[in-house]
C-alpha positions in Angstrom: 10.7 1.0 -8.2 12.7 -2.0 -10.2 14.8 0.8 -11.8 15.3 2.6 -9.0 16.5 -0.5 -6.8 18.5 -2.1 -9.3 20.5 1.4 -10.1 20.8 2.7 -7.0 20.2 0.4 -4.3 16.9 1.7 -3.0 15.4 -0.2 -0.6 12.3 1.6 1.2 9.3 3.2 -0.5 6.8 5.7 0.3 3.6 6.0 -1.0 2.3 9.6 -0.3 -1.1 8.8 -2.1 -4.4 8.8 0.0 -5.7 7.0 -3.1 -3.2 4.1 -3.5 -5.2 2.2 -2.2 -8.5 3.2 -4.1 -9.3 -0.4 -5.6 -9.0 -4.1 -4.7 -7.5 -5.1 -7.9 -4.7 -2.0 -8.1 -3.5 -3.0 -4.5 -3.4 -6.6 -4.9 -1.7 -6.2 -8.4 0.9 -3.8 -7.3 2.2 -6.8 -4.7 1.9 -9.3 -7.5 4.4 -7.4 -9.8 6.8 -6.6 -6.4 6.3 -10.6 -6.1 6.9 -11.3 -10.1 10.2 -9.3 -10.3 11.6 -10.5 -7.6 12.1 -6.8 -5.6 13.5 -7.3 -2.3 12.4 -4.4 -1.1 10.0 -2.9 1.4 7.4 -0.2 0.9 5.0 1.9 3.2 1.5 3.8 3.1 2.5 6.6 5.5 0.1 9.3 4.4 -3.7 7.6 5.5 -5.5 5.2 3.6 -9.0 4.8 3.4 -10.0 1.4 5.1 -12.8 0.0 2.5 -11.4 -2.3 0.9 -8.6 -3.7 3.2 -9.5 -7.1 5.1 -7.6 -10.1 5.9 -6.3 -10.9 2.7 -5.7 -7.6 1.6 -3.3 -7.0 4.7 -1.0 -10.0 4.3 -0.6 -9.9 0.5 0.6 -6.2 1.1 3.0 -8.2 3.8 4.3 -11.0 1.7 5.1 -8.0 -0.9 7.3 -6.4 1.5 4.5 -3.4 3.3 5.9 -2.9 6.4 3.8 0.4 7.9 0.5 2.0 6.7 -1.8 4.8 8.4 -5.7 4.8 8.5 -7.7 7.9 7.2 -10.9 6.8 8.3 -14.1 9.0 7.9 -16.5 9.5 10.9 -18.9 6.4 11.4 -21.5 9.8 11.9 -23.4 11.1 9.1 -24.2 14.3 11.5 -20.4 14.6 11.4 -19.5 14.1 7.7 -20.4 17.3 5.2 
């Protein structure tokens, strides 16, 4: 993302990944390094995320770090449902 801002002037990111999202720690570093090198920049879940491990926190560090849209993928609260 750093090289492709700084070369040519990207500003918007997509993350097509329903498993970018898949642990606490990968989410909250990948807004720390956006933070750490200074990327103005926004970026977006578009494709469905799973909702586990998103709360309060989770939702405004992505914010701070420039998330501006994300899309739930979540699973039936019914076991009869699920496979």
């Amino acid at each position: 993302m750093e090289f492709v801002h700084s070369r040519l002037n990207v500003t918007d990111f997509h993350f097509e990944d329903l498993t970018s999202v898949s642990s606490r720690e990968w989410i909250i570093g990948l807004c720390d390094e956006i933070d750490k090198r200074g990327l103005t920049i926004t970026w977006q879940l578009p494709n469905g995320i799973r909702s586990e491990i998103i709360d309060e926190y989770i939702i405004k560090r992505m914010k701070t770090s420039g998330c501006t849209n994300i899309t739930f993928a979540p699973e039936s609260g019914s076991t009869e449902a699920l496979p």
